[in-house]
Every structure is written in structure tokens, then in C-alpha cells.
C-alpha positions as YAML, in Angstrom:
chain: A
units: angstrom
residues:
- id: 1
  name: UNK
  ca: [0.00, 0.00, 0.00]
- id: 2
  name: UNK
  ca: [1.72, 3.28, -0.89]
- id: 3
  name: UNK
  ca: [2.44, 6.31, 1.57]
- id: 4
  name: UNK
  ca: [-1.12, 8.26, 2.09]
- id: 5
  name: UNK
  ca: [-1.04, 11.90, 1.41]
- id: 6
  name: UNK
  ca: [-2.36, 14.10, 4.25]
- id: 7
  name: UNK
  ca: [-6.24, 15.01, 3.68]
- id: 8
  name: UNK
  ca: [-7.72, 17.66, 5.07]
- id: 9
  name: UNK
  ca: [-10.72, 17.09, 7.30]
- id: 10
  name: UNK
  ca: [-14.02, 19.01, 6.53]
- id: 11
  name: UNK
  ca: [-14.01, 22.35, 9.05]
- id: 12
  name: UNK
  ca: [-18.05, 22.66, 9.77]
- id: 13
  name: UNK
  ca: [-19.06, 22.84, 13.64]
- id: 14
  name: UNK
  ca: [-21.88, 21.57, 14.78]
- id: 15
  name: UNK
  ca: [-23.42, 23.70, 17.27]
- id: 16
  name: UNK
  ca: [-25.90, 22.32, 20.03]
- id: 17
  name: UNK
  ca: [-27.80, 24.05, 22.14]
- id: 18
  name: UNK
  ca: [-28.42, 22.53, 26.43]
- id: 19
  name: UNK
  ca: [-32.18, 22.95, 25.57]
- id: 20
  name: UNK
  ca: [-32.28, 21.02, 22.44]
- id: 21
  name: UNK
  ca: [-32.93, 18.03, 23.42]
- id: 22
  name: UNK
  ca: [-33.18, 15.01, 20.55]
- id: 23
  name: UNK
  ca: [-31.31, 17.27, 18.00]
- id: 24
  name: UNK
  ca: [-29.21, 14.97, 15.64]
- id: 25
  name: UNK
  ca: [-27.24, 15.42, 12.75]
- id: 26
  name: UNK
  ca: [-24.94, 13.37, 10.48]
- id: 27
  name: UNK
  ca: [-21.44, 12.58, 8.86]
- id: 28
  name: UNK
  ca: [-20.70, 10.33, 6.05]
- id: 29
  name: UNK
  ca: [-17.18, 9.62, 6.37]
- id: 30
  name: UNK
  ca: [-14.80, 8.28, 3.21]
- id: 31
  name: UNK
  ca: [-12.22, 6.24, 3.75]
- id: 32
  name: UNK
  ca: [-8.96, 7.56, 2.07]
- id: 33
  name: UNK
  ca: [-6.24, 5.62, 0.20]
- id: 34
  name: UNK
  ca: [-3.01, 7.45, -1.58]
- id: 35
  name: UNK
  ca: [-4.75, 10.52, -0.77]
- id: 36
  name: UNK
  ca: [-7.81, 9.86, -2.96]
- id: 37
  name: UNK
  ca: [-10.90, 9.25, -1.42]
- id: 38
  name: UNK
  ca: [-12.64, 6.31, -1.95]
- id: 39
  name: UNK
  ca: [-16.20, 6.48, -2.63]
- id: 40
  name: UNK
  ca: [-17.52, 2.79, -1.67]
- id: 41
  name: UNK
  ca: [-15.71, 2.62, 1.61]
- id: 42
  name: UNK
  ca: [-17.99, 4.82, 3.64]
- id: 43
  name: UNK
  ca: [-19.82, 4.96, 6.74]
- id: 44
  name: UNK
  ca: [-22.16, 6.96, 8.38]
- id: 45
  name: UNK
  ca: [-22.68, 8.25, 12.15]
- id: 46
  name: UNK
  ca: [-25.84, 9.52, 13.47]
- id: 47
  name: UNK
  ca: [-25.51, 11.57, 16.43]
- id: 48
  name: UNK
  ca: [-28.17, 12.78, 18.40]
- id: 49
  name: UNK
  ca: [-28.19, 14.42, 21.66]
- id: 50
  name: UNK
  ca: [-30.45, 13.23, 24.33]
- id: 51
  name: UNK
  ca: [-30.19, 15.72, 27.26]
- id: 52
  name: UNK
  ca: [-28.55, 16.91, 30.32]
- id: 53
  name: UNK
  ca: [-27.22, 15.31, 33.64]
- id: 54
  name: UNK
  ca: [-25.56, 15.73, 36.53]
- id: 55
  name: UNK
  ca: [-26.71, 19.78, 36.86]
- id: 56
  name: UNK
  ca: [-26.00, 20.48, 32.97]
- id: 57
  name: UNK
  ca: [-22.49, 19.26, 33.58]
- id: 58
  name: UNK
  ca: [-23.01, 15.59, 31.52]
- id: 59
  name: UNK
  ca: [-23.83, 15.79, 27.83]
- id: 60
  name: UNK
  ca: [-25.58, 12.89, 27.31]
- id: 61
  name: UNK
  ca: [-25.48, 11.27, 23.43]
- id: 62
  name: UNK
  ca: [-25.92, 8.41, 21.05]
- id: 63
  name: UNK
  ca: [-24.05, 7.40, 18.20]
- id: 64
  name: UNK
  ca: [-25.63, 5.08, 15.19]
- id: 65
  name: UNK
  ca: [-22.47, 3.55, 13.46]
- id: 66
  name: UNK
  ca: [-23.45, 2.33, 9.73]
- id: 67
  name: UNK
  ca: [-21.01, 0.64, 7.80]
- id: 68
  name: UNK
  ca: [-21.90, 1.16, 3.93]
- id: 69
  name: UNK
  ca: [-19.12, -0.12, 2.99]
- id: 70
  name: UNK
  ca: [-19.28, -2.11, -1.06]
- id: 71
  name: UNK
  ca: [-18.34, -1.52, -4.61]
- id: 72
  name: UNK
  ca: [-14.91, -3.57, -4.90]
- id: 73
  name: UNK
  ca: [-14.43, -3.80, -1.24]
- id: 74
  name: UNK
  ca: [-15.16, -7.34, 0.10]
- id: 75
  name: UNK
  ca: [-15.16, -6.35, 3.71]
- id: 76
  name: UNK
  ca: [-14.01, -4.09, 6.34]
- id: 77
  name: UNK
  ca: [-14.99, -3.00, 9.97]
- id: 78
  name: UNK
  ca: [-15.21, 0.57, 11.66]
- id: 79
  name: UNK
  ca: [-12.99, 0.10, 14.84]
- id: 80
  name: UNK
  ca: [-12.67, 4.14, 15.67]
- id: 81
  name: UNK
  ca: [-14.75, 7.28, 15.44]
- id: 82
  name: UNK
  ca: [-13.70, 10.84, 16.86]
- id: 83
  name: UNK
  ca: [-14.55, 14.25, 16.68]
- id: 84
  name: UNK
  ca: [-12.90, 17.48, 18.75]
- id: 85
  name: UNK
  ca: [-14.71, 20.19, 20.83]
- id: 86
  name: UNK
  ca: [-14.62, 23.81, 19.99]
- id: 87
  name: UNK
  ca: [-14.64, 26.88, 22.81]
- id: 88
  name: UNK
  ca: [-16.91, 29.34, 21.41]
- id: 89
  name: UNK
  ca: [-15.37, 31.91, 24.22]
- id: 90
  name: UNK
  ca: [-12.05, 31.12, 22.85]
- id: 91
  name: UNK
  ca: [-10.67, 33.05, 19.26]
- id: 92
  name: UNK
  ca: [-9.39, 30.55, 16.94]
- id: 93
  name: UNK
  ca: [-9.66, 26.61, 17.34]
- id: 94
  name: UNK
  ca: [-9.68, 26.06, 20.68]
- id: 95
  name: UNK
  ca: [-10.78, 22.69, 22.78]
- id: 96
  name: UNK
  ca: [-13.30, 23.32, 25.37]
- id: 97
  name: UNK
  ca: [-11.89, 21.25, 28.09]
- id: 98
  name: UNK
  ca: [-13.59, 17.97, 29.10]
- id: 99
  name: UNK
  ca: [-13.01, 16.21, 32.19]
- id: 100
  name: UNK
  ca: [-13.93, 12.40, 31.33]
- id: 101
  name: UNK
  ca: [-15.50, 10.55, 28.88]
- id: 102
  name: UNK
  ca: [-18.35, 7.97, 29.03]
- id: 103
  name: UNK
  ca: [-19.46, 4.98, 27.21]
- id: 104
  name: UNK
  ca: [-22.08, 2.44, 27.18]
- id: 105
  name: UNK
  ca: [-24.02, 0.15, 25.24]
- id: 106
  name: UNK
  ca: [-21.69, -0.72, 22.29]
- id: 107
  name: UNK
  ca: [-18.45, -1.47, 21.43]
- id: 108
  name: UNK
  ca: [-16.21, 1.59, 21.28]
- id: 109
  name: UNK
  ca: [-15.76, 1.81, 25.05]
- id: 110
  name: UNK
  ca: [-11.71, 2.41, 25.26]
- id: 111
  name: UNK
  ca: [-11.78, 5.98, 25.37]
- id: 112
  name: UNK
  ca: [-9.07, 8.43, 24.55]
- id: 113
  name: UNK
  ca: [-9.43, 12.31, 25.59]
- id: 114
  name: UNK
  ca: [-6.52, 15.25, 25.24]
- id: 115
  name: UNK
  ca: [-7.63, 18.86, 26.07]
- id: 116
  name: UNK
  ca: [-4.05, 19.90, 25.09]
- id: 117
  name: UNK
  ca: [-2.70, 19.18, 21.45]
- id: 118
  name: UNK
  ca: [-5.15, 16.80, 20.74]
- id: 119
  name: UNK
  ca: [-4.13, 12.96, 19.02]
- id: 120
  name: UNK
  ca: [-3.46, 12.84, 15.43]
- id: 121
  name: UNK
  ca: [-5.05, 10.29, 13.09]
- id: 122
  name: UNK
  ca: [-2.81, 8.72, 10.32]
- id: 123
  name: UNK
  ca: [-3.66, 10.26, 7.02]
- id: 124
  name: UNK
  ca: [-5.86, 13.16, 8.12]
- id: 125
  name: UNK
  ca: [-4.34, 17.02, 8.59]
- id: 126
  name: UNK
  ca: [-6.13, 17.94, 12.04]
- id: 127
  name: UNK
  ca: [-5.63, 16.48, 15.25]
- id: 128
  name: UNK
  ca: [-8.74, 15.17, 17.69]
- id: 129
  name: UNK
  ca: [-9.33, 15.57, 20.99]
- id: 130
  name: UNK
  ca: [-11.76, 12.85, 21.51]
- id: 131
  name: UNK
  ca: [-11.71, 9.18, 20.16]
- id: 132
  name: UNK
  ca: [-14.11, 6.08, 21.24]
- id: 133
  name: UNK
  ca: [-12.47, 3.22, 19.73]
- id: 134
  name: UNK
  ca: [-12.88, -0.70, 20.26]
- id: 135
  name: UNK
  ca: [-9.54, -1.33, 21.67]
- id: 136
  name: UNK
  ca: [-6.09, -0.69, 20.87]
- id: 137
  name: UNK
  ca: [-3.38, 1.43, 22.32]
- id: 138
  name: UNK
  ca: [-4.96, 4.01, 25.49]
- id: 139
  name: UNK
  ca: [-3.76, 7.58, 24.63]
- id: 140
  name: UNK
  ca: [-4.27, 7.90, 20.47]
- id: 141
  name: UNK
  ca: [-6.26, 7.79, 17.85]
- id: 142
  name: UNK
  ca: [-4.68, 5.05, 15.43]
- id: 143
  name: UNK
  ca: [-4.77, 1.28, 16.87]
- id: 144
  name: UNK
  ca: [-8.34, -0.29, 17.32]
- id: 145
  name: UNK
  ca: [-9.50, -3.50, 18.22]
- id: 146
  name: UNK
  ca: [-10.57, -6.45, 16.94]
- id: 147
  name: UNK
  ca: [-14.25, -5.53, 17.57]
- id: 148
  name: UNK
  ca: [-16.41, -3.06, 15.72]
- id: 149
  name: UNK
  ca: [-19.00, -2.57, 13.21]
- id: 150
  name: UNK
  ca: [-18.68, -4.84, 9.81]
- id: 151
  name: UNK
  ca: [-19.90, -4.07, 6.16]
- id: 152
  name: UNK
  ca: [-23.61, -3.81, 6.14]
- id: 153
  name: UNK
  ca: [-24.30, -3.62, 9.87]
- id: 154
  name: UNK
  ca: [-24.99, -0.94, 12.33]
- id: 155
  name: UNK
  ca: [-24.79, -0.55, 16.03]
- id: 156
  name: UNK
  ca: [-25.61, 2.67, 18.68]
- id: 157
  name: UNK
  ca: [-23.19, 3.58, 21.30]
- id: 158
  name: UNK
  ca: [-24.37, 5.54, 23.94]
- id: 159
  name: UNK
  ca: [-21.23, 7.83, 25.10]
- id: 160
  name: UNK
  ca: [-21.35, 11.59, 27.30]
- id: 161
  name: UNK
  ca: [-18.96, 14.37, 27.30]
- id: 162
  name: UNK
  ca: [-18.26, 15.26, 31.28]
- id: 163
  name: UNK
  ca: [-17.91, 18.95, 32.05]
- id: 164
  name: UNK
  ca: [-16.67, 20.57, 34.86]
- id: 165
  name: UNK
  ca: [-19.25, 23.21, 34.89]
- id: 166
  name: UNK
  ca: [-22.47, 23.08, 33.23]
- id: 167
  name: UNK
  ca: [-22.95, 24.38, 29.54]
- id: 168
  name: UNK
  ca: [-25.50, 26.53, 27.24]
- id: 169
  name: UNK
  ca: [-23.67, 25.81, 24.10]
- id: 170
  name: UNK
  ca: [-21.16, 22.76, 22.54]
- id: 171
  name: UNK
  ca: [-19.56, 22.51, 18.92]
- id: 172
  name: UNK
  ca: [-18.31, 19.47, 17.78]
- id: 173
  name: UNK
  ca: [-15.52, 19.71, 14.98]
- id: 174
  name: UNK
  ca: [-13.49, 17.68, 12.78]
- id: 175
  name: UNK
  ca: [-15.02, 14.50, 12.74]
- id: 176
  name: UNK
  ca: [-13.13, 11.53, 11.73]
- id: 177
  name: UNK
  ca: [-13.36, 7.50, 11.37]
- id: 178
  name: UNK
  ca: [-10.96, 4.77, 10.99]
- id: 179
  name: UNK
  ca: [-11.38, 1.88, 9.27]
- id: 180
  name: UNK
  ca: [-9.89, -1.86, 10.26]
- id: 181
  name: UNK
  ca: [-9.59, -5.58, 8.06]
- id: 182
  name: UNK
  ca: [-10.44, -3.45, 4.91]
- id: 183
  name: UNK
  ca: [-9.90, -5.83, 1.94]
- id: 184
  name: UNK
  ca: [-10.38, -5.32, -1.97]
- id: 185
  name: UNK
  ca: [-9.34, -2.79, -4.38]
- id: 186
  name: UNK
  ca: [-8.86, 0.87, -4.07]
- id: 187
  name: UNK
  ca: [-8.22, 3.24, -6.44]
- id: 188
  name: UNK
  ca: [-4.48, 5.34, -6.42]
- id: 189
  name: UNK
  ca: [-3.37, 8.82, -7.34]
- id: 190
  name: UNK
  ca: [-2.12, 8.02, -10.58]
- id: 191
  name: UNK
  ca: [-5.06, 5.95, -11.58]
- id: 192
  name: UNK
  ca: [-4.36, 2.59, -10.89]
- id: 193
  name: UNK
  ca: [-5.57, -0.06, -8.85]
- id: 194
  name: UNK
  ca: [-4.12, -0.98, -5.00]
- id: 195
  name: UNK
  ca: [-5.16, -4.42, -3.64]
- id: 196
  name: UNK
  ca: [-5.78, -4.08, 0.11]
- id: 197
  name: UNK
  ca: [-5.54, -6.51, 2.79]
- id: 198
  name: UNK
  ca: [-6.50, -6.34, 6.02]
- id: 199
  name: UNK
  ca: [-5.55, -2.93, 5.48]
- id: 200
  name: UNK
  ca: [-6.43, 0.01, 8.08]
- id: 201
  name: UNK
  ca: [-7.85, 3.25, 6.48]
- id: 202
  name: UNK
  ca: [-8.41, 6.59, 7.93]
- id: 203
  name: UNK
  ca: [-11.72, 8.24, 6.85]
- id: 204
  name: UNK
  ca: [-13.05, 11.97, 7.32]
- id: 205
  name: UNK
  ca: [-16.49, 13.17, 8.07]
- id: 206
  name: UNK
  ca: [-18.49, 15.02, 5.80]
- id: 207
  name: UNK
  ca: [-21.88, 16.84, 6.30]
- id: 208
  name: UNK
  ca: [-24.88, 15.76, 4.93]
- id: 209
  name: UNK
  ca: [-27.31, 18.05, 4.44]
- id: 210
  name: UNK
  ca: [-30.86, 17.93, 6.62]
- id: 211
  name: UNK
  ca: [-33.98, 16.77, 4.49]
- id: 212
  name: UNK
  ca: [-35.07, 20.30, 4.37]
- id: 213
  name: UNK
  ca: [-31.68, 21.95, 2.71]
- id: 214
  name: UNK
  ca: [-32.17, 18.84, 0.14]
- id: 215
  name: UNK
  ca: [-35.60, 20.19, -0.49]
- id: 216
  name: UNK
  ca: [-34.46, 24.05, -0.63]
- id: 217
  name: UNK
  ca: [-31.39, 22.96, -3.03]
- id: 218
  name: UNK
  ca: [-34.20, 20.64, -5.51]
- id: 219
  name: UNK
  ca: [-36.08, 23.75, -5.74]
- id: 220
  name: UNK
  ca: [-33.40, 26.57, -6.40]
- id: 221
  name: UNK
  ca: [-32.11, 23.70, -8.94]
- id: 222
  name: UNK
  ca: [-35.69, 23.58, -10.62]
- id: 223
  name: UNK
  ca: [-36.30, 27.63, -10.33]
- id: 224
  name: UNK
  ca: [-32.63, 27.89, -11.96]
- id: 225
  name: UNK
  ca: [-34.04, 25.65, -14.97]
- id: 226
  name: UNK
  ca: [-37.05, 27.28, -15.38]
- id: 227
  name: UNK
  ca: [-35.33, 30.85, -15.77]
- id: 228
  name: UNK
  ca: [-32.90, 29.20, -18.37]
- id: 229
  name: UNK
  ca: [-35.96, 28.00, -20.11]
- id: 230
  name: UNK
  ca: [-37.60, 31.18, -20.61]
- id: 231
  name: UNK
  ca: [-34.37, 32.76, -21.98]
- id: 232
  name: UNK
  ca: [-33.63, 30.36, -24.48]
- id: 233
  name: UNK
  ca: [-37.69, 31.06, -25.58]
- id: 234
  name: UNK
  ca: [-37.19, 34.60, -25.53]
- id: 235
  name: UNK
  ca: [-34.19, 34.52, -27.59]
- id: 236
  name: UNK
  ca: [-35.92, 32.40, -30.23]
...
């Protein structure tokens, strides 16, 4: 497998408010090879927040892992997923500092947290301050275990972000995912073919848009037609 250039890692914040209780929200993640992204190793994470605990000091969440993983990829399992904090108080990309982690109900349960510099994942240009993984090495974001979520399945992990004081407000930023036992053929920078096995494979989170913004864009696509329409009749 050839040296992986570094890809950057999409910059939108997700902003929840304390009151907003059963908000969710999305990233499809692509798994990158050579630098090129590879459009059949994917995955999806559903995150929705489901409240406050502990006097607004414990933000409580769940996290629906799909694997949609296919194409020319015979299997592979998500082992990692991570995202950072930002401090809107703070100029600039700042962590807002967590105490502990939590997990439940699933299998990324070894935790890794750094309010400092944050833990780099191989591939990817930004670092992470959070990352719930299914094993591996404490303290990073690269190992995983053997566990995880396999092509075609899904599974919710129920995880919360500790606080020392309570908060109104948290963004969530750079959201990654890391691939583990990926096998089949991936596609290189200079257009060729790479055969994987039991390859790991770093993958960054993009946003998909809410059900409403796909409606808004469908109809500034149609209105944009429409206009074009009338010009080409008014020129003939």
C-alpha cells in the first residue's frame, strides 16, 4: 500500500444548544487511500443528543455507526470514530476542556481524551481531541480492536462528554473515522488499482445536508431551470 497523502478534514461545527434536546445530525465519512478518497468505503454516524445530567455538567449522546461499505471492497470493519470540541469563548480553534469521557451500550468503550494538542489520526491534517475506539493502544487515535462494526451492519453507542461546569452551548468539529480488516481494491493517485488486505484506512467526516436543505437545493435547482428556459424562448 503506498504512503497516504495528508487530507484535510471538513471544518463545519456543529453547534448544540443545552435545551435542544433530541437534535441529531450526520457525517458520512470516506475512507482515504493514496490521498484519494474512496467512494464505496464509507460509513455513516448519526448523532443525536439526548439531554442533560448531573446539573447540565453531563452531555448525554448516542451514536448510530453504519457501515456502507461495497463496490470492490469485500469487507471491512469501523474500529474508531472521533470528533474534537470547539470553545466558542475562545478566538481561533480552541478545545473546550472535558473532564472524562463515558461509554455504554456498544463497542467503542476504550476511550481516549486530550484537552491539550489533541491525538493525530494517520492520514488526516487535524488532530482530535476525543476518540471512542474498540480497543487498541490508550492515549491515540490510530490502533483499534478487533471488535467493531462490519460491512452492512450498524450498532448505537451511547457515550457523554463530562464537564466541569455546566454548559449553554457545545460545537463538535473535525469529525473523523478509521477503518480496520479493509480488503479489496482501491483506487491510487495516478489511476491505478491498490489491492488491500487487512488494510487500516483513515476516513473523514463530511456533512450531509438535513432533508429540508435537500428540499431548498431541488427547488433553487428547478427555479434555476425554469429561468434558463424562458431565456432560451425569448431569444428564439
Amino acid at each position: 500500500m503506498p504512503a497516504s497523502a495528508v487530507v484535510p478534514v471538513d471544518p463545519a461545527t456543529e453547534s448544540i444548544l443545552d435545551t435542544s434536546v433530541g437534535h441529531s445530525f450526520v457525517r458520512r465519512y470516506y475512507g482515504y487511500v493514496d490521498g484519494i478518497r474512496q467512494d464505496n468505503l464509507t460509513a455513516d454516524v448519526v448523532f443525536t443528543y439526548t439531554g442533560i445530567t448531573n446539573l447540565g455538567r453531563r452531555w448525554n449522546f448516542t451514536a448510530q455507526v453504519r457501515n456502507r461499505t461495497g463496490g470492490d471492497f469485500t469487507s471491512s470493519v469501523v474500529g474508531l470514530f472521533g470528533f474534537s470540541t470547539d470553545d466558542p469563548n475562545t478566538a481561533g480553534s480552541q478545545y473546550r476542556p472535558i473532564n472524562s469521557l463515558g461509554a455504554t451500550g456498544g463497542s467503542f468503550t476504550t476511550l481516549s481524551l486530550s484537552n491539550t494538542t489533541g491525538f493525530t489520526t494517520p492520514e488526516l491534517s487535524s488532530s482530535q481531541q476525543i476518540c471512542f475506539k474498540t480497543g487498541g493502544t490508550l492515549g491515540e487515535c490510530s490502533t483499534t480492536g478487533t471488535g467493531g462494526v462490519m460491512k452492512g451492519a450498524h450498532e448505537t453507542q451511547t457515550f457523554a462528554l463530562n464537564f466541569s461546569t455546566p454548559q449553554p452551548l457545545v460545537r463538535l468539529e473535525n469529525f473523523v473515522l478509521r477503518f480496520t480488516s479493509v480488503n479489496g481494491v482501491a483506487q491510487d493517485a495516478q489511476g491505478g488499482q491498490v489491492i488491500l488486505n487487512n488494510a487500516d484506512v483513515s476516513a473523514a467526516g463530511t456533512v450531509v445536508p438535513e432533508p429540508s436543505s435537500w428540499a431548498m437545493m431541488i427547488a433553487g435547482f428547478g427555479l434555476v431551470g425554469a429561468t434558463l428556459r424562458r431565456r432560451r424562448l425569448a431569444v428564439a
